[in-house]
C-alpha positions as CSV (number, residue, x, y, z in Angstrom):
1,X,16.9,-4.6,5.7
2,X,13.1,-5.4,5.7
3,X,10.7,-3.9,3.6
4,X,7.7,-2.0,5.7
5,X,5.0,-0.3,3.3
6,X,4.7,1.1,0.2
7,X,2.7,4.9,0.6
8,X,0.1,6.3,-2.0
9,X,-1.5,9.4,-1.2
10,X,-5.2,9.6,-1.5
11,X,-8.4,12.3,-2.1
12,X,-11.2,10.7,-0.5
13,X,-10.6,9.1,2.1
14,X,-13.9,7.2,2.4
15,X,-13.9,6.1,-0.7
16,X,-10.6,4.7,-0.6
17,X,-11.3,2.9,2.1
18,X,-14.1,1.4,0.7
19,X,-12.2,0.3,-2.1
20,X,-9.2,-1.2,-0.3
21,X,-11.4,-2.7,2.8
22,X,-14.4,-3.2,2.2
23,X,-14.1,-4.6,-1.7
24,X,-10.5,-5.5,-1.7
25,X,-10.2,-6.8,1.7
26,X,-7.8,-5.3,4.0
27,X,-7.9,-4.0,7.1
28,X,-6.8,-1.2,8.8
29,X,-4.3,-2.0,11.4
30,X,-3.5,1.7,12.7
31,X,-4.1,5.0,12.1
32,X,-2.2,8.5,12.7
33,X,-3.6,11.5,12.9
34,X,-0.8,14.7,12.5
35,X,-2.8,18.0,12.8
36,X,0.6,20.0,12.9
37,X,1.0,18.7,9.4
38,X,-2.6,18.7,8.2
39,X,-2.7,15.0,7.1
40,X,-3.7,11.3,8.1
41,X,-1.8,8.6,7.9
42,X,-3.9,4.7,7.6
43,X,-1.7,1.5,7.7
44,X,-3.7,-1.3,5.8
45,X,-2.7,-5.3,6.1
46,X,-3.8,-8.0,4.3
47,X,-6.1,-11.1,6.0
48,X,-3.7,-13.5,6.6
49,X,-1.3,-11.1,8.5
50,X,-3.7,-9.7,10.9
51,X,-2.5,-12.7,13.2
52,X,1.2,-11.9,13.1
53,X,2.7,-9.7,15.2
54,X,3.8,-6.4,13.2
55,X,7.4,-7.5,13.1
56,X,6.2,-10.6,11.2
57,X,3.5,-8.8,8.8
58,X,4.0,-8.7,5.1
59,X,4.5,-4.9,3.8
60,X,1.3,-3.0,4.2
61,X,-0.1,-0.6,2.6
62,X,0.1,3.2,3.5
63,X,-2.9,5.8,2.2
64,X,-1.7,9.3,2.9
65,X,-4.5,12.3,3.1
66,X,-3.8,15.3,2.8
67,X,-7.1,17.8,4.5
68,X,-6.4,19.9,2.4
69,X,-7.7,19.7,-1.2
70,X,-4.8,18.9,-3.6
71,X,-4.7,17.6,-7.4
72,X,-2.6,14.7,-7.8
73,X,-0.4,14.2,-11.6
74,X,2.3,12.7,-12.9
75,X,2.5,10.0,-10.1
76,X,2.1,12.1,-7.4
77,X,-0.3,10.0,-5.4
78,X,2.4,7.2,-5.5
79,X,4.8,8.3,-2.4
80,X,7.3,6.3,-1.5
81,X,9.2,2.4,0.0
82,X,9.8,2.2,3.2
83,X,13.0,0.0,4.4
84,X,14.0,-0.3,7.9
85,X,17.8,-0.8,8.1
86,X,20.2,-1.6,11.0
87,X,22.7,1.4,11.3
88,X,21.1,4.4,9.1
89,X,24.5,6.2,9.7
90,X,26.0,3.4,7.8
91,X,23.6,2.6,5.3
92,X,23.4,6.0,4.4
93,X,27.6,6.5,4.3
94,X,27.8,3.3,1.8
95,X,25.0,4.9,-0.5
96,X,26.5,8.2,-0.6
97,X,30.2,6.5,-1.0
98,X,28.6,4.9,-4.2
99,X,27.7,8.1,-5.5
100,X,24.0,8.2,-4.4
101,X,22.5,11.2,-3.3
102,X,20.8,11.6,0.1
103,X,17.8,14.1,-0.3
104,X,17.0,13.8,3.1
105,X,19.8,13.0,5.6
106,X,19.7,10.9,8.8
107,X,19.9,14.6,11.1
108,X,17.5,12.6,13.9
109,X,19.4,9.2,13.6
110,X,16.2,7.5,12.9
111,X,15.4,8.4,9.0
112,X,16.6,9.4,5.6
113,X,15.4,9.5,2.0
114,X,17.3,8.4,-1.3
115,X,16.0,8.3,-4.8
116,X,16.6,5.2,-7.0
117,X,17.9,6.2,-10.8
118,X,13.8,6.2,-12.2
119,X,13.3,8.5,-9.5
120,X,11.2,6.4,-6.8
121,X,11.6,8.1,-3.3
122,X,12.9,5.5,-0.9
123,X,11.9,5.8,2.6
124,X,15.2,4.5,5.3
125,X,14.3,3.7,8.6
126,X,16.8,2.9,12.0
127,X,16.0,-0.5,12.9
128,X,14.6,0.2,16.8
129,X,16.0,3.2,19.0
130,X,17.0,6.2,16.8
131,X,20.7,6.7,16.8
132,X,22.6,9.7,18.3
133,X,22.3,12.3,15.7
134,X,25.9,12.8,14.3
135,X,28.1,14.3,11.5
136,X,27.9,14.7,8.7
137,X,24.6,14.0,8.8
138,X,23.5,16.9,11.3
139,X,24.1,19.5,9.1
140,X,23.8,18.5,5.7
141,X,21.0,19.8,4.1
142,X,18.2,18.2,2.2
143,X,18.9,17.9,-1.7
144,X,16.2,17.7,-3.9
145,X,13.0,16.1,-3.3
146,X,11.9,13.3,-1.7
């Protein structure tokens, strides 16, 4: 498992990035724009891993904006951990043997979302290629929120 970003959602963009680049001192490393979902996505990486390749970086740092106009309370600007894991089919069987529910399940092979027991959404990621899409995973539905 290796731990990839942490995502916080944000409602100006250009001030955020002011505050996180130009005063704080990251740097954006990539950006995502999803017009189907109305949203953009901006990875941020501190200094000293700017020179390592991404496999190498420390966790960055994931703003999420949304274009269109929402309040955010109660935490919800604070979105989610990211892991990547090695066999999501697997990870996801142990959690769910252990009693742990999976709010989103792996249906693409590639990613699933669990909440820990203070109710932090946790991102799961397939380590490279996504995996054949299986059972019971396929058509489980999602539970909850994530």
């Amino acid at each position: 498992m290796r731990y990839l970003h942490t995502m916080v959602r944000v409602s100006d963009l250009d001030a955020s990035l002011r505050f996180w680049c130009d005063h704080l001192g990251l740097s954006e490393v990539r950006r995502m724009d999803h017009e189907a979902g109305r949203f953009t996505l901006i990875f941020l990486a501190a200094p000293k891993d700017l020179d390592r390749s991404a496999a190498n970086r420390s966790p960055e740092l994931e703003l999420t904006y949304n274009w269109d106009p929402e309040t955010y309370t109660g935490g919800r600007n604070f979105g989610h951990l990211a892991y990547k894991v090695d066999d999501i089919h697997a990870t996801c069987q142990r959690l769910m043997d252990a009693g742990i529910t999976i709010n989103r399940p792996p249906r693409d092979g590639r990613m699933a979302f669990v909440r820990s027991p203070d109710g932090i959404s946790i991102e799961l990621l397939q380590e490279g290629e996504a995996l054949t899409p299986a059972e019971p995973w396929i058509s489980m539905p999602n539970e909850g929120s994530w």
